[in-house]
N, CA, C and O atoms as a DFTB+ gen file, in Angstrom:
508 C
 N C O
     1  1      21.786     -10.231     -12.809
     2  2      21.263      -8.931     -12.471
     3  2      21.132      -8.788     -10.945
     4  3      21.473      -7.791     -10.307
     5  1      20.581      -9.943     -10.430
     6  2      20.405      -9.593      -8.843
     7  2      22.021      -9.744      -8.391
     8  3      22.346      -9.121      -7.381
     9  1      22.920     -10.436      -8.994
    10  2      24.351     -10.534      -8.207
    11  2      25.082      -8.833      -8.458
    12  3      25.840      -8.198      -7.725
    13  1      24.594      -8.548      -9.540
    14  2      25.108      -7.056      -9.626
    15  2      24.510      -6.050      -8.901
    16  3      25.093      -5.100      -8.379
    17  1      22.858      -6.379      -8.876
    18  2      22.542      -5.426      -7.307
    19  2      23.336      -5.827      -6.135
    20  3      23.925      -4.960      -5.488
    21  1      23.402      -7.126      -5.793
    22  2      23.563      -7.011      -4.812
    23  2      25.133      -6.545      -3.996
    24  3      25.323      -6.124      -2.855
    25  1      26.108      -6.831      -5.132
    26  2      27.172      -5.892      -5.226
    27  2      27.224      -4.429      -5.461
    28  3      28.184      -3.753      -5.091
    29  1      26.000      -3.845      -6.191
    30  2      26.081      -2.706      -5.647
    31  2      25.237      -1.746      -4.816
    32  3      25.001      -0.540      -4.891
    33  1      24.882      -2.697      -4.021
    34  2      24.421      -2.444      -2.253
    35  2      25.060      -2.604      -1.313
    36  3      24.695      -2.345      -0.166
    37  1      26.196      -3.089      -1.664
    38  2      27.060      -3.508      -0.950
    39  2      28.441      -2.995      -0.987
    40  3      29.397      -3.457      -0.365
    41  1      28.432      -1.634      -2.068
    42  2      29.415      -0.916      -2.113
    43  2      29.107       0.358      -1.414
    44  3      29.982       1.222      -1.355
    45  1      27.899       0.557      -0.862
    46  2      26.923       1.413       0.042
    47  2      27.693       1.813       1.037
    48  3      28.569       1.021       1.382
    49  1      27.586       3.163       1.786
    50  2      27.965       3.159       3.363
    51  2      27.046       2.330       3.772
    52  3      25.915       2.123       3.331
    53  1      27.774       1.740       4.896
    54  2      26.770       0.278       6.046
    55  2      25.282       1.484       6.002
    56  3      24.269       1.118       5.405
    57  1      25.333       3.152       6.821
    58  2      24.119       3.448       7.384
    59  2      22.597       3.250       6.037
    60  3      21.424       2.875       6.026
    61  1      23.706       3.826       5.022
    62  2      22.514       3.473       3.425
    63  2      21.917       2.286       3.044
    64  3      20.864       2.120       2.429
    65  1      23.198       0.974       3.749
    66  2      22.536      -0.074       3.574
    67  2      21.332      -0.955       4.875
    68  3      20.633      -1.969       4.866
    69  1      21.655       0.176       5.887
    70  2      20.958      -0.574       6.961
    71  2      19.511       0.155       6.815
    72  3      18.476      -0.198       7.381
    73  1      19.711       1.514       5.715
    74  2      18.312       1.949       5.537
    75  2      17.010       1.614       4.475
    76  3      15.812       1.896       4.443
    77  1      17.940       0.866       3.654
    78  2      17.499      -0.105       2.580
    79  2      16.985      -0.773       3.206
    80  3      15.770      -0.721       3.017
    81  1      17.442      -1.805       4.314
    82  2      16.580      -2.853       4.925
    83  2      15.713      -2.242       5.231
    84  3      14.849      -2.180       4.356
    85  1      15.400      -1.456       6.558
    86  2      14.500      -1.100       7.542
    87  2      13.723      -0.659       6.384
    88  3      12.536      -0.806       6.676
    89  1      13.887      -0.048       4.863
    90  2      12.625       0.315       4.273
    91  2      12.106      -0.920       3.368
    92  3      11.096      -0.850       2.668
    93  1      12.913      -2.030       3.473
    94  2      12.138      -3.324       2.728
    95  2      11.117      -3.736       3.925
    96  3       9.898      -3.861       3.798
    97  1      12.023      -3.958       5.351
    98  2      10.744      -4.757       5.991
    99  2       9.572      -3.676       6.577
   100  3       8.423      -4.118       6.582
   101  1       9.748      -2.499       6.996
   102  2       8.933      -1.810       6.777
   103  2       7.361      -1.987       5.774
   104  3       6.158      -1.889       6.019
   105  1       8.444      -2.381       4.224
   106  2       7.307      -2.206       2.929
   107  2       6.485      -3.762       3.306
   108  3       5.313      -3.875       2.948
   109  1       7.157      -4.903       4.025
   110  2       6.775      -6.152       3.804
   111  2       5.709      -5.609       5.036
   112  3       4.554      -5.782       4.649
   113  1       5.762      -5.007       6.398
   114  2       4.777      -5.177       7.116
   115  2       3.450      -4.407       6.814
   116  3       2.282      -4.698       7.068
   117  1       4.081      -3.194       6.110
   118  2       3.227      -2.187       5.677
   119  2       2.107      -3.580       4.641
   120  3       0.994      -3.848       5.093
   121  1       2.481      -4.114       3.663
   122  2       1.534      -5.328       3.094
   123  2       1.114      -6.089       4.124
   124  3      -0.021      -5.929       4.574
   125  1       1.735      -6.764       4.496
   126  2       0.642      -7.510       6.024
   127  2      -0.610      -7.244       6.210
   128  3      -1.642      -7.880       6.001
   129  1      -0.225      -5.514       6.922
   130  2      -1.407      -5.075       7.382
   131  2      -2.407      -4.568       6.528
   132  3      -3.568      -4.328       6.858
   133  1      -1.808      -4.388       5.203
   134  2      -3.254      -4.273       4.064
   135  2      -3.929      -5.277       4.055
   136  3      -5.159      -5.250       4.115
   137  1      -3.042      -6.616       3.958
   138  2      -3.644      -8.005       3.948
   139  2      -4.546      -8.212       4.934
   140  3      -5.608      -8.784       4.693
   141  1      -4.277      -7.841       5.956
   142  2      -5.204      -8.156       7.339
   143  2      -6.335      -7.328       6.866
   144  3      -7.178      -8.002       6.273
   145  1      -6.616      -6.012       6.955
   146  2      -7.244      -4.778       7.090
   147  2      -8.521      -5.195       5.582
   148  3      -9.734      -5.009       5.683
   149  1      -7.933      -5.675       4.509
   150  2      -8.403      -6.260       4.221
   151  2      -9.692      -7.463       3.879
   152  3     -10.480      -7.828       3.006
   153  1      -9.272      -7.713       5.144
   154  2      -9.712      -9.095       5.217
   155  2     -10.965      -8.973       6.330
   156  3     -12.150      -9.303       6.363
   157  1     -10.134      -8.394       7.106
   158  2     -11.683      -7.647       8.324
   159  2     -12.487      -6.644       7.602
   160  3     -13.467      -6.080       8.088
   161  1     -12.041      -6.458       6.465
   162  2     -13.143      -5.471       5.303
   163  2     -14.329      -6.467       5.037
   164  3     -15.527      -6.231       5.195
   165  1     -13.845      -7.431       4.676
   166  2     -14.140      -8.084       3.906
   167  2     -15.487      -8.940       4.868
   168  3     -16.645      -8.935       4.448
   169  1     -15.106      -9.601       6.116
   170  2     -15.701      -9.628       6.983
   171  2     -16.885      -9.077       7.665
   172  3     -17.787      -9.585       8.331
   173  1     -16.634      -8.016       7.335
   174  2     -16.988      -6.953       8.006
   175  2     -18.607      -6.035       7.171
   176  3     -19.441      -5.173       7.450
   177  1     -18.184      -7.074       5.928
   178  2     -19.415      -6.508       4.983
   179  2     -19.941      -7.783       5.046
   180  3     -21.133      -7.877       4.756
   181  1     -19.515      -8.503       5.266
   182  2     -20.228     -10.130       5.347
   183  2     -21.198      -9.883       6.586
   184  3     -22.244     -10.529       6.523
   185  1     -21.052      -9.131       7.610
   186  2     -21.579      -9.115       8.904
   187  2     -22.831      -8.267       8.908
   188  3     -23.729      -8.296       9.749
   189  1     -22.736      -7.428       7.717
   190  2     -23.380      -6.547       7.433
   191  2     -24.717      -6.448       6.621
   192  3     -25.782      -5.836       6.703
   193  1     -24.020      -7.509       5.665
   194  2     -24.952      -8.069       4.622
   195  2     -26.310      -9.406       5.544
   196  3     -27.470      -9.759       5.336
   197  1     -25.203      -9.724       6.574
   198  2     -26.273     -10.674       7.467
   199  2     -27.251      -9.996       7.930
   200  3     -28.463     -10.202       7.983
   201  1     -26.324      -8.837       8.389
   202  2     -27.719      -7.661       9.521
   203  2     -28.806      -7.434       8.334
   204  3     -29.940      -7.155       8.722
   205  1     -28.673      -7.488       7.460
   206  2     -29.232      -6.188       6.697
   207  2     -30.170      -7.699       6.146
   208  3     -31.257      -7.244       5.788
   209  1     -30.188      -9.112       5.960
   210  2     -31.582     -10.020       5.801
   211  2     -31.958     -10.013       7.407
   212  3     -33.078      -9.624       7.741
   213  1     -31.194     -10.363       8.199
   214  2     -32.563     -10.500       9.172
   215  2     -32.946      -9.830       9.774
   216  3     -33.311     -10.168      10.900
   217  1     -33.123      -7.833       9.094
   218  2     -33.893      -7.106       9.260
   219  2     -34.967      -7.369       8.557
   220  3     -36.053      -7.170       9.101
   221  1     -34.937      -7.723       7.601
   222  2     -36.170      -8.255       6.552
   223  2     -37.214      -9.720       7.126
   224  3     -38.285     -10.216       6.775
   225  1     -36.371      -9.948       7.981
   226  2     -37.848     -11.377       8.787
   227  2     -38.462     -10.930       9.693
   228  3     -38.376      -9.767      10.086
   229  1     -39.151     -11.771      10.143
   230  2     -39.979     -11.319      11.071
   231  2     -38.981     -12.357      12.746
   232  3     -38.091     -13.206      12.700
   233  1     -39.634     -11.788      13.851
   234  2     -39.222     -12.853      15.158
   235  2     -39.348     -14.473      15.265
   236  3     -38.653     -15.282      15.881
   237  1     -40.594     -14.660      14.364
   238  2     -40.515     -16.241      14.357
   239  2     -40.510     -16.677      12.796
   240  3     -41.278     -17.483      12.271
   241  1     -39.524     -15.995      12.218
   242  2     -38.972     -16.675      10.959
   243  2     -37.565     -17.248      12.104
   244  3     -37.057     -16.695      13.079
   245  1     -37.255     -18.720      11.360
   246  2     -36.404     -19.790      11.462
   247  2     -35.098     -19.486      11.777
   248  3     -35.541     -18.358      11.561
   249  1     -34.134     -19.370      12.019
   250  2     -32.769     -18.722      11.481
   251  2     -31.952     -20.007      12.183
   252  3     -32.216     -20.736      13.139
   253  1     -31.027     -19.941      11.409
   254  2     -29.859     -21.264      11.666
   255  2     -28.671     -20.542      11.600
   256  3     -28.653     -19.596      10.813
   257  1     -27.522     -20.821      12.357
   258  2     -26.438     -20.192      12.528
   259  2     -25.504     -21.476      12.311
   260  3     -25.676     -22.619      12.736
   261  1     -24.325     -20.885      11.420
   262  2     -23.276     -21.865      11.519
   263  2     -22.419     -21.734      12.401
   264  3     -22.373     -20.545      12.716
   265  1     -21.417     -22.584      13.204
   266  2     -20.829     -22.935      14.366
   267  2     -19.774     -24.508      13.528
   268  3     -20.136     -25.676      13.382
   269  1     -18.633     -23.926      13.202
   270  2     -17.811     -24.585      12.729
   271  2     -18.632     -25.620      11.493
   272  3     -18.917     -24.969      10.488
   273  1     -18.994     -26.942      11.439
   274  2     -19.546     -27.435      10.009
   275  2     -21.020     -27.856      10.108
   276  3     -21.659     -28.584       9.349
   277  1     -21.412     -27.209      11.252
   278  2     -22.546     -27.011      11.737
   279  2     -23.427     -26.022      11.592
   280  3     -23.002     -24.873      11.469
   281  1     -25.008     -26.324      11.579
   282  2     -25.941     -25.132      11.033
   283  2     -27.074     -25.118      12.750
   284  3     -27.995     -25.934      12.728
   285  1     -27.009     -24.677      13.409
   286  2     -27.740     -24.502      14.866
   287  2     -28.774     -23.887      14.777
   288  3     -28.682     -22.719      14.399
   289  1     -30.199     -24.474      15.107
   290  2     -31.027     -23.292      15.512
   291  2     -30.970     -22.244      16.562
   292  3     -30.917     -22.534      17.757
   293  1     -30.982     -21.052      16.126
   294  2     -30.804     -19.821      16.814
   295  2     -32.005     -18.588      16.423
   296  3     -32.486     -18.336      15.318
   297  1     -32.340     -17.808      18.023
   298  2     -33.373     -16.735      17.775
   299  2     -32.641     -15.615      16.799
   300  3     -31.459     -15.408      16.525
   301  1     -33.591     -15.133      16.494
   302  2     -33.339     -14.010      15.374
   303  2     -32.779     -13.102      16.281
   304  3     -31.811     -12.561      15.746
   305  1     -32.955     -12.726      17.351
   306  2     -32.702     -11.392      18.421
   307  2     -31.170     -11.500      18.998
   308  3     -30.460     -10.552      19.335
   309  1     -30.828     -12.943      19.027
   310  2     -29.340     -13.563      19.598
   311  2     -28.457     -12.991      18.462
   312  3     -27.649     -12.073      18.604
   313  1     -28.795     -13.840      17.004
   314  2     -27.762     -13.611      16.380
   315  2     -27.971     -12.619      15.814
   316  3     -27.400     -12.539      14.726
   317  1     -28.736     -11.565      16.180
   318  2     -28.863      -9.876      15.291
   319  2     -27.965      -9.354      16.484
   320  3     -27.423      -8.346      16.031
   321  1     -27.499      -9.563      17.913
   322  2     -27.224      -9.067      19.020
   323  2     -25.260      -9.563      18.633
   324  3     -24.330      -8.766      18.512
   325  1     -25.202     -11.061      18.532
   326  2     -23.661     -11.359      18.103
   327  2     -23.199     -10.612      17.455
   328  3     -22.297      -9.834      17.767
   329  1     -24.021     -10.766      15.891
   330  2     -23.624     -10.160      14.377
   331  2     -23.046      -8.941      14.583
   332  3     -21.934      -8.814      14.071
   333  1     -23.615      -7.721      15.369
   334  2     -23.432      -6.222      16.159
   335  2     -22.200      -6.611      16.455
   336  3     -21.151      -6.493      15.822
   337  1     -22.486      -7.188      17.699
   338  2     -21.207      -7.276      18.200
   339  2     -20.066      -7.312      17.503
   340  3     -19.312      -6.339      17.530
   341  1     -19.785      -8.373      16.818
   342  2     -19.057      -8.823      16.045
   343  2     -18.754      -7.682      14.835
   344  3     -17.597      -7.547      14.439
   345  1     -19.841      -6.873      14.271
   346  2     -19.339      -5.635      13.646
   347  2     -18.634      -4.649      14.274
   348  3     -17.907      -4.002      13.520
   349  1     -18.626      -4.248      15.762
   350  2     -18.484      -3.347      16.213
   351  2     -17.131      -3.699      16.290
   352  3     -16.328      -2.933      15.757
   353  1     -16.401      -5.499      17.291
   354  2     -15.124      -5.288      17.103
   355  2     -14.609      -5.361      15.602
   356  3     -13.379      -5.299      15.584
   357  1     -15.108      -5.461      14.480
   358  2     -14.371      -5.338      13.734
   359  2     -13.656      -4.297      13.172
   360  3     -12.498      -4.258      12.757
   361  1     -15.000      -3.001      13.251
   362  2     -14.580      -1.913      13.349
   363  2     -13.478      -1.759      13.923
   364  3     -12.505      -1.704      13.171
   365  1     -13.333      -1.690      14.780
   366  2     -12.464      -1.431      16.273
   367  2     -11.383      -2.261      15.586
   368  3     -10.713      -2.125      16.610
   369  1     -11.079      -2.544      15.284
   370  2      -9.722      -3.735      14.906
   371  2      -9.381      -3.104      13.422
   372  3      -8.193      -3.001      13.115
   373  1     -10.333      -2.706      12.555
   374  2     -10.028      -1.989      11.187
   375  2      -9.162      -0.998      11.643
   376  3      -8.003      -0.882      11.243
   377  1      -9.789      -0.151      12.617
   378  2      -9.150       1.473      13.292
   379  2      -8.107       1.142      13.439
   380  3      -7.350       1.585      12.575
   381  1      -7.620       0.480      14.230
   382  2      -6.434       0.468      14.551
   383  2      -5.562      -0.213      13.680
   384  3      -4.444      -0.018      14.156
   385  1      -5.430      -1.063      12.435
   386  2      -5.310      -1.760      11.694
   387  2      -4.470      -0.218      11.174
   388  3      -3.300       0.162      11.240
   389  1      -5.960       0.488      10.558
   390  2      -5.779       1.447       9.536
   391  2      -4.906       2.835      10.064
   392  3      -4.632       3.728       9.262
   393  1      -4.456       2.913      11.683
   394  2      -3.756       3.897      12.317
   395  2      -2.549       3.416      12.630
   396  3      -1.891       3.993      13.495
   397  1      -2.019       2.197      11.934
   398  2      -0.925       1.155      11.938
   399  2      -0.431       1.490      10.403
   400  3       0.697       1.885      10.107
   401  1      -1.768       1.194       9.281
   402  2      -0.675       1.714       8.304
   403  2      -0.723       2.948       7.591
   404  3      -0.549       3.052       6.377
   405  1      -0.996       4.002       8.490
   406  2      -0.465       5.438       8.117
   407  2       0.360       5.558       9.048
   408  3       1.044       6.577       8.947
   409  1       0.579       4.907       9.944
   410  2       1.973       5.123      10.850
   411  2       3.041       4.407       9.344
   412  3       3.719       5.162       8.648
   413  1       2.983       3.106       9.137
   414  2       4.106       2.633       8.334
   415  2       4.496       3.645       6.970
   416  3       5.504       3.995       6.357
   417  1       2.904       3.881       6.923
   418  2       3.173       4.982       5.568
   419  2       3.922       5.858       5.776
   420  3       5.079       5.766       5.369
   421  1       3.531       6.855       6.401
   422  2       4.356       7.997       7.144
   423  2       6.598       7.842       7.261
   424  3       7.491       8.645       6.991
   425  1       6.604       6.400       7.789
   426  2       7.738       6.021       8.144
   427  2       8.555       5.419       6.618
   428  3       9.781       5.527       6.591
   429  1       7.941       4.889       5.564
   430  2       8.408       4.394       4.439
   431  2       8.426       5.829       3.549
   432  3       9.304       5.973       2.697
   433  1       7.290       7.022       3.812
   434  2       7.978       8.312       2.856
   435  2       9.089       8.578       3.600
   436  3      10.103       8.539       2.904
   437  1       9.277       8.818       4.678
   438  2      10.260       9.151       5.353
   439  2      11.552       8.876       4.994
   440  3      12.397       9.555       4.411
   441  1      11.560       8.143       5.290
   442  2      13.069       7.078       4.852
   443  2      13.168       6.398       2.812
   444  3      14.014       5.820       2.130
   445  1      11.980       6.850       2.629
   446  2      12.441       6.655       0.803
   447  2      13.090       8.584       1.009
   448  3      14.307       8.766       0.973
   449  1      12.274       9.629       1.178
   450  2      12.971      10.679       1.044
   451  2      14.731      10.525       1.777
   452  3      15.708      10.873       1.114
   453  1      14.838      10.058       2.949
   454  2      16.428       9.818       3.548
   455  2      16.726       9.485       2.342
   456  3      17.072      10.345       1.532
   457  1      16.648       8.288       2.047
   458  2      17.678       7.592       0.951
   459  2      17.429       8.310      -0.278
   460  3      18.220       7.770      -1.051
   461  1      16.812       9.196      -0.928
   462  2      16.986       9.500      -1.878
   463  2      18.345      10.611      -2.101
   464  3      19.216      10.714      -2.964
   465  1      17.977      11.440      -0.705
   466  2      19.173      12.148      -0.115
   467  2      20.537      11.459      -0.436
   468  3      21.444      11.669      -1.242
   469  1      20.246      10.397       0.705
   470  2      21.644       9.594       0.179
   471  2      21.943       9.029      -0.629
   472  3      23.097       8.630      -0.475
   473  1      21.248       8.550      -2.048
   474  2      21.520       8.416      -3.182
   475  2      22.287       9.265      -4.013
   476  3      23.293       8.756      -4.507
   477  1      21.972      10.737      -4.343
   478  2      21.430      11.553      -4.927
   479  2      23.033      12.112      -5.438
   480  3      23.601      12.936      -4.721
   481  1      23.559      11.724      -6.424
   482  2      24.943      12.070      -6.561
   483  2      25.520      13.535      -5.771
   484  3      24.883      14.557      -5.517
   485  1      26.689      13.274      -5.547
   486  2      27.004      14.464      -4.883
   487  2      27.694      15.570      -6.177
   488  3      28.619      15.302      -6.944
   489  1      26.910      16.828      -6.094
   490  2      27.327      17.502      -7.441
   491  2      28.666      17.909      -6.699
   492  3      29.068      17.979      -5.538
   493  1      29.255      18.195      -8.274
   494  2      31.280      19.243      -8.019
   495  2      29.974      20.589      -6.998
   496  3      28.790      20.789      -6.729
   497  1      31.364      21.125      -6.819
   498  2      31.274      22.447      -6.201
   499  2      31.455      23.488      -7.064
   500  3      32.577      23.281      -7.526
   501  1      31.070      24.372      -7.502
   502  2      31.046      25.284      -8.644
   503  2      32.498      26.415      -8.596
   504  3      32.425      27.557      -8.143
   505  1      33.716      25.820      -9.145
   506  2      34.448      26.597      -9.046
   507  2      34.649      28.250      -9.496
   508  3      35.680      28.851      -9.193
């Protein structure tokens, strides 16, 4: 089955077949960046869920921060000040993440509509 696709992709004009590619790797980066975008989601509620206990202590409740396989004592005011931080670029990195794949989006309708064009049998002419 794939040797018969791939023979008949290959009976394609070259431009149909060079648009096939550009819309596979397109689709592969367009996943990437879900994968990433993702993942700083994901992060990103982790950072959140931190803010949101050590609003609930007080200044001289304990707090320990991990630092690679390490647990550090740290003030509550430091790592409520990182944690921010650290939300804010994530934000900032989602945005642009997420203005990356409505650009790809945008570019994969695009070019599925091209090729459908160029698929699209060519009807007779109505004598």
């Amino acid at each position: 089955m794939i040797r018969e696709m791939s023979e008949d992709i290959s009976k394609l004009p070259p431009q149909v077949q060079q648009r096939l590619l550009r819309l596979q790797q397109l689709q592969q980066t367009l996943q990437v960046v879900l994968t990433q975008k993702q993942q700083l989601e994901m992060e990103l509620n982790e950072a959140e869920q931190a803010l949101s206990e050590l609003e609930k202590l007080t200044d001289k409740a304990v707090i320990y921060k991990s630092i690679g396989s390490l647990l550090v004592k740290s003030k509550r005011t430091k790592v409520t000040a990182e944690l921010n931080e650290k939300k804010d670029l994530l934000n900032m990195r989602i945005g642009v993440l997420g203005k990356q794949e409505e650009r790809l989006r945008s570019q994969v309708k695009d070019l599925q509509t091209r090729l459908q064009q160029d698929l699209r049998p060519i009807s007779p002419s109505p004598v």
